[in-house]
C-alpha positions in Angstrom: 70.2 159.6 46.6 71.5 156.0 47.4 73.8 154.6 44.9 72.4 152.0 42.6 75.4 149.1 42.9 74.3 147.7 39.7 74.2 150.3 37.3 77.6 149.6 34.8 78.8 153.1 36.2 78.3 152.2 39.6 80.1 149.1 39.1 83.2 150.2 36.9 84.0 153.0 39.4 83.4 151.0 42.9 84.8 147.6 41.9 88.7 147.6 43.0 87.3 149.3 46.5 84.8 146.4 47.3 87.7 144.2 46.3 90.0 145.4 48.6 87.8 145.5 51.7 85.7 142.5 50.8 88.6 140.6 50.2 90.3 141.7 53.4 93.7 143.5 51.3 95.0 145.6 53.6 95.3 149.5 52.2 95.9 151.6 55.1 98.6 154.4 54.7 101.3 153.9 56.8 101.4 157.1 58.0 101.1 157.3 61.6 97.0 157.0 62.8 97.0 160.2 64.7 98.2 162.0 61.4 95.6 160.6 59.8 92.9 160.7 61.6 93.3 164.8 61.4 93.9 164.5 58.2 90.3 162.5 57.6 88.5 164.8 59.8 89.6 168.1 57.9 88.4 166.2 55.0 85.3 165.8 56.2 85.4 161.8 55.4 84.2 161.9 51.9 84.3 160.4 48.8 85.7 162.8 46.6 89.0 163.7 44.6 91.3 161.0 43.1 92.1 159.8 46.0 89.6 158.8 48.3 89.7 158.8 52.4 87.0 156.8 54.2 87.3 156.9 57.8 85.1 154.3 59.9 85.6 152.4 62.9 88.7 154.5 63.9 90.8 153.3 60.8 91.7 154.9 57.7 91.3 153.8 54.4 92.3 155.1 51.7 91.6 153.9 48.1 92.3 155.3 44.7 89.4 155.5 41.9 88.1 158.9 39.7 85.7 161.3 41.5 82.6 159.9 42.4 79.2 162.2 41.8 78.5 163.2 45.7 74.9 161.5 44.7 76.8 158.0 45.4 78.7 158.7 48.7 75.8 158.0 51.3 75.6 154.7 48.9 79.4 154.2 49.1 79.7 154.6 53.2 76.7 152.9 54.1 78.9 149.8 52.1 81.8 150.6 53.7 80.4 150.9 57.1 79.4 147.4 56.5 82.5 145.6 55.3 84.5 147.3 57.8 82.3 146.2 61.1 82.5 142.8 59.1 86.6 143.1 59.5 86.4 144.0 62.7 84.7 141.4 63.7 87.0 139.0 62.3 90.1 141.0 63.7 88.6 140.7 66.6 87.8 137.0 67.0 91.9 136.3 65.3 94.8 139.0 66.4 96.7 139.6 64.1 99.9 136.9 64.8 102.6 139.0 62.6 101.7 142.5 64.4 104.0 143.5 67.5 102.3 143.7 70.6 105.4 146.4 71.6 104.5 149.7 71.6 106.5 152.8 72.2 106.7 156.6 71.4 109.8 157.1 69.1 110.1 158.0 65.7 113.2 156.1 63.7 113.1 158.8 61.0 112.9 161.7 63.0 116.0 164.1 63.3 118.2 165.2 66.3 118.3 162.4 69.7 115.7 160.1 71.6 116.1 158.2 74.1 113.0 156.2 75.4 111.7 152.9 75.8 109.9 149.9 74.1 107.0 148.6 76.2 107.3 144.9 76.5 103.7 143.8 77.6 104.1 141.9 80.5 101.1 140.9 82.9 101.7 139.8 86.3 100.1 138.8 89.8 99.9 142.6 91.1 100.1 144.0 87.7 97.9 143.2 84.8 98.9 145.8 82.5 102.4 145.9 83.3 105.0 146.5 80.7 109.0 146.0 81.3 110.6 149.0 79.8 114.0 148.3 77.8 116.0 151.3 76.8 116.8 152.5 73.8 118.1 155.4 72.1 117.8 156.8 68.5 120.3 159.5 67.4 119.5 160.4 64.1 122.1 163.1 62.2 120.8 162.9 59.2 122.4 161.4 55.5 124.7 158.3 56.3 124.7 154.8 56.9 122.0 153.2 59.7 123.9 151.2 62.2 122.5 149.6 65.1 125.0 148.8 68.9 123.4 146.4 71.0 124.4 145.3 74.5 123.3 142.8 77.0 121.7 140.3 75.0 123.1 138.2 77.8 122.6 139.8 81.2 126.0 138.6 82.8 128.1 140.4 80.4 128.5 143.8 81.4 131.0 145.5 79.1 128.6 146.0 76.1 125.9 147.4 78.5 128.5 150.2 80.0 129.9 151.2 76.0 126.5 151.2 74.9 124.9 153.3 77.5 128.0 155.5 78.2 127.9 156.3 74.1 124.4 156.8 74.0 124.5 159.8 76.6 127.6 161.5 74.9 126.9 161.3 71.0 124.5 164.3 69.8 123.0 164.1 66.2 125.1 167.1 65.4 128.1 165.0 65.5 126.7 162.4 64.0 126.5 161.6 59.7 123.8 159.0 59.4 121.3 157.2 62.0 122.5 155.2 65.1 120.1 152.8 67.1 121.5 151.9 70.7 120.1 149.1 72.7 122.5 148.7 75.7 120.2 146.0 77.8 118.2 144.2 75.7 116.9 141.6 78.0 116.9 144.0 80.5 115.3 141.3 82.9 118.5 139.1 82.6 120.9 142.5 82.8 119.3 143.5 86.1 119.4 139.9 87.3 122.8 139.3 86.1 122.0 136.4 84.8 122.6 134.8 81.0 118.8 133.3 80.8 115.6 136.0 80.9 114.4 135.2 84.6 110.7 136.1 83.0 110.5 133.0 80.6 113.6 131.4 81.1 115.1 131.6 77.2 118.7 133.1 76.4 117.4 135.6 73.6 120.0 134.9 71.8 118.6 131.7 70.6 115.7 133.6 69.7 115.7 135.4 67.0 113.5 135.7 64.8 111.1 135.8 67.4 107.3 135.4 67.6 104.9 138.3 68.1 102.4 136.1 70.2 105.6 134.7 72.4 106.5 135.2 75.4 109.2 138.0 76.6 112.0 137.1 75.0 110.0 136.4 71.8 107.5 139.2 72.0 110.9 141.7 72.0 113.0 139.0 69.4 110.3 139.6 66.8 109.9 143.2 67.4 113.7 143.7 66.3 113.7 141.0 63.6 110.6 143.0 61.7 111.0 147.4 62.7 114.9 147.6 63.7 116.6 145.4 61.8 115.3 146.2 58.2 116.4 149.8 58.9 120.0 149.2 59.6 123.1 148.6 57.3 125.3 147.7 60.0 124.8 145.7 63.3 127.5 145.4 66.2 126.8 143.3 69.0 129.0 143.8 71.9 129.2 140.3 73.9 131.5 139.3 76.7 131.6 135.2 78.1 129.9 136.3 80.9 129.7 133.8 83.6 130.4 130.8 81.9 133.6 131.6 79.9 136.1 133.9 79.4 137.3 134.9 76.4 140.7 136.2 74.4 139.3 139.7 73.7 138.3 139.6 69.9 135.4 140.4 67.7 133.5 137.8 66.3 131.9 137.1 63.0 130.3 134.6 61.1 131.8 132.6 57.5 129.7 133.5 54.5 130.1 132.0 51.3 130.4 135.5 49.5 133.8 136.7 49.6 133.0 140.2 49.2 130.9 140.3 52.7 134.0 138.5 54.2 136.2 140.8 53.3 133.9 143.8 54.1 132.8 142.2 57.8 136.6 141.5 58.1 137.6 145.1 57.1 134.7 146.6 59.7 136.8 144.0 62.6 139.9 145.8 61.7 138.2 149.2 62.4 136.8 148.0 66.0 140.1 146.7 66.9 140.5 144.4 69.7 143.6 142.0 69.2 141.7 139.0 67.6 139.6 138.3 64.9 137.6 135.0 65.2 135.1 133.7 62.1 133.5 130.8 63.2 131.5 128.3 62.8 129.1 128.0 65.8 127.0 126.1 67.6 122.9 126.4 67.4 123.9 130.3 65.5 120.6 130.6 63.8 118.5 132.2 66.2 121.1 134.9 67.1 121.1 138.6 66.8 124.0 138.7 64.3 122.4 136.2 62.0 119.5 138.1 61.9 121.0 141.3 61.0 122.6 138.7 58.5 119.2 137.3 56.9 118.4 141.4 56.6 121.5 141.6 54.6 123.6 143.9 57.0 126.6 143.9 58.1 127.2 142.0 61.1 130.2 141.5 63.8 130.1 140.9 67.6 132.1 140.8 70.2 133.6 138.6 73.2 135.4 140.8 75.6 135.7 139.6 78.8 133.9 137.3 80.8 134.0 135.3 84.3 131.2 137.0 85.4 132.7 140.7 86.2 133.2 144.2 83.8 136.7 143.4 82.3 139.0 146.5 82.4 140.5 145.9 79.0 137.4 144.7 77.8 135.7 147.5 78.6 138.3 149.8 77.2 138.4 147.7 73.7 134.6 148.1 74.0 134.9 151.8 74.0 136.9 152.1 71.4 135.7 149.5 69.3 132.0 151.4 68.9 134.3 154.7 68.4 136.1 153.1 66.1 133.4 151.9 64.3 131.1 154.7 64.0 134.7 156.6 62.6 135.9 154.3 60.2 132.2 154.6 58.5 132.3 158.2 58.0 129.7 159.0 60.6 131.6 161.3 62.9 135.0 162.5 62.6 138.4 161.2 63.2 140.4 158.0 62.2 139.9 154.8 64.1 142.2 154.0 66.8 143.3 150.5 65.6 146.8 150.2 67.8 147.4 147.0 69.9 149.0 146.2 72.8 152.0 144.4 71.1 152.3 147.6 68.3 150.6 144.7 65.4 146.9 144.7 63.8 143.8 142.5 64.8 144.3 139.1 64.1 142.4 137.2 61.8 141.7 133.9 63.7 138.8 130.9 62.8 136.8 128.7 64.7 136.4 126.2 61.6 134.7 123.1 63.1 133.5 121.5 66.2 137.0 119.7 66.6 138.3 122.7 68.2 135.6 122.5 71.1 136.4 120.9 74.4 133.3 119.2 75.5 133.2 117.8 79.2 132.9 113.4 78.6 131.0 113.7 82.5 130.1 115.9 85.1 132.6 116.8 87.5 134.8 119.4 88.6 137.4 120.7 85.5 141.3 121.8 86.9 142.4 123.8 83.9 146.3 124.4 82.8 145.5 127.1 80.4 144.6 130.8 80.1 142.4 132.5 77.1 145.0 133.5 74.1 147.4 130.6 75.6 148.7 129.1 72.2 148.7 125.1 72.8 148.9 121.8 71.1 146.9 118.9 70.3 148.0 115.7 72.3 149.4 118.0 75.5 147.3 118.4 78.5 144.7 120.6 78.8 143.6 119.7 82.4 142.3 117.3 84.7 138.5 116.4 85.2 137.8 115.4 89.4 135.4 113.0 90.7 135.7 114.5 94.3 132.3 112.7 95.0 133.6 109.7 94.4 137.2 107.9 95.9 136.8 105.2 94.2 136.8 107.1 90.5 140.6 108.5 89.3 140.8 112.1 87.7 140.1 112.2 84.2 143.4 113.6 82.2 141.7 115.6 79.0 144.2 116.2 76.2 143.8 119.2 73.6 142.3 118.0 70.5 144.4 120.2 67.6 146.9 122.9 67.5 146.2 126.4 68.2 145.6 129.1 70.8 142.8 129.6 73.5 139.9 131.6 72.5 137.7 130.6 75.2 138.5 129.3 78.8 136.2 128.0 81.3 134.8 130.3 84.0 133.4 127.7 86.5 135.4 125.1 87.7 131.9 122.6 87.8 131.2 121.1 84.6 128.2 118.9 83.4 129.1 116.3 80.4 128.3 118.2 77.2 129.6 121.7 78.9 132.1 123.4 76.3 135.5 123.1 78.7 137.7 125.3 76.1 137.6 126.7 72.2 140.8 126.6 70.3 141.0 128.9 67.6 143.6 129.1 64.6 144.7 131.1 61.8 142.3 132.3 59.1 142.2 130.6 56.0 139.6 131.7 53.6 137.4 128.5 52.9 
């Protein structure tokens, strides 16, 4: 017997369903859709129970009402199978713009170790289904914090890619108190290209975040950590080196807050990874970066600069090590003390980036002759190198003068610089703002 929609009994016990698929609410479990869908077939897709499973068009629905007399279900599917096909059809003509268009085959809440990949959609002449394949690994021990390790945001900085990757392959969820999330080449185009722009679509993903579902590589991969990894994770580490532009006094690097109980927590997590410097700063164009993100998320963030000139730094490499050791340690998350000893037998040291007065920006293009090394301590006034015209006899070298006290945190790693290039970072004591 069909059901008579407007009988009050019909229409006291139906209305929140019709409401939620007429009006387009979306009530899907979010249990995975193969677990459901033999789940709905063992029930026989019927209205019945408190809660009820209506299974049509290959989705589940699920929507909570009292038991229905099985006199009204032919009635109530017919419906369904109407508003549904209406849905589709307007799924179809509009994707969905928030919904990642990554896919992959890992569970983040399952126990014990995975290591896989996330599918990056990626057509090409030759290959229209094509994805690019970044690696990641999910070691999951059970209660404890979430952390994620990321590496190779930028592909010409190769320390963070060897830690992350060698840790990866060594740590088993015995070991392990809590969840860890290793991405050691995230754009894994720029990684294999060695390169600090994606070669795909020409971004630095680092200036993406939080990414765009409907973008292209770098976006499409941005988004996808912004909205499933991120919201897991309590703690995000970002190992960095200057890659080819740069190099850098090894430090960590973190950003200022105005809440002095995340400064003093981020600062406390620098002290575990120990390499010799601490740097908060204020940056340029920060937004968009992974350690913001994590930020917005509300975890705790660091990263690193270990290294740079375009080669794996051997120190760098070893502070890199030892940092994500250290880290993982002084969390509770596997056993031992961090290692926090330093070259000169002192502790990190807390260092700041305050303002754009302690960048170095090239005046013109030309070829920069610096007379300073990275941790160099220096002084405002006194030269900090000469900038050549070679191209041109008639133009004299360009003296450029350090603009405050302090030592180098960043020198340059190319000798050609274009006017507006950073030429040198001076960095100073902390001072709580």
């Amino acid at each position: 017997m069909a059901l008579r929609e407007n009988t009050p009994y019909a229409r006291s016990q139906t209305e929140s369903m019709w409401k939620n698929l007429e009006d387009d609410v979306p009530i899907r479990s979010p249990v995975s859709m193969p677990t459901q869908c033999r789940q709905a077939k063992r029930m026989r897709c019927v209205v019945c129970e408190i809660e009820t499973t209506f299974h049509r068009h290959g989705r589940i629905f699920r929507v909570r009402q009292p038991q229905l007399p099985r006199a009204y279900q032919s009635g109530i599917l017919s419906r369904v199978d109407r508003l549904l096909a209406q849905r589709l059809a307007r799924t179809a003509e509009v994707p969905n713009p928030t919904r990642s268009r990554i896919f992959h085959e890992l569970d983040f809440d399952k126990p014990g170790k995975q290591v896989g990949y996330l599918r990056v959609p990626q057509s090409r002449d030759g290959g229209a289904w094509s994805t690019i394949e970044v690696p990641i690994a999910v070691i999951n021990g059970g209660k404890g914090p979430a952390v994620l390790f990321t590496g190779g945001v930028h592909g010409d900085e190769y320390e963070g890619q060897i830690a992350g990757s060698r840790l990866a392959r060594r740590l088993d969820a015995q070991s392990l108190r809590g969840k860890l999330i290793l991405m050691p080449a995230v754009d894994l185009p720029a990684a294999l290209a060695g390169r600090r722009m994606c070669p795909i679509d020409g971004r630095d993903f680092n200036r993406c975040m939080p990414g765009d579902a409907r973008g292209s590589f770098c976006q499409m991969l941005a988004h996808f950590i912004d909205t499933v990894i991120m919201p897991q994770v309590e703690v995000s580490v970002d190992v960095h080196a200057a890659g080819n532009a740069m190099e850098a006094a090894l430090c960590t690097i973190m950003h200022w807050v105005d809440d002095p109980k995340v400064m003093a927590r981020a600062q406390a997590l620098t002290e575990h990874f120990a390499a010799p410097y601490n740097v908060v700063f204020w940056g340029v164009d920060e937004g968009g970066t992974v350690a913001a993100a994590a930020e917005r998320h509300g975890a705790l963030s660091i990263s690193s600069e270990i290294g740079g000139y375009g080669r794996v730094s051997v120190e760098g490499l070893r502070f890199a090590e030892r940092g994500l050791d250290n880290v993982l340690k002084g969390l509770g998350m596997i056993d031992g003390k961090p290692d926090t000893t330093q070259p000169d037998g002192g502790r990190t040291r807390q260092m700041q980036v305050r303002d754009q007065r302690s960048y170095l920006f090239a005046p013109s293009d030309g070829l920069f002759e610096p007379t300073f090394i990275p941790a160099q301590e220096v002084r405002a006034g006194k030269l900090a190198g000469t900038l050549h015209f070679i191209e041109e006899w008639a133009r004299e070298p360009m003296p450029i003068e350090f603009p405050i006290d302090g030592y180098v945190w960043m020198a340059p790693g190319s000798g050609r610089v274009r006017k507006g290039d950073v030429m040198a970072v001076i960095m100073q004591d902390y001072a709580a703002a």
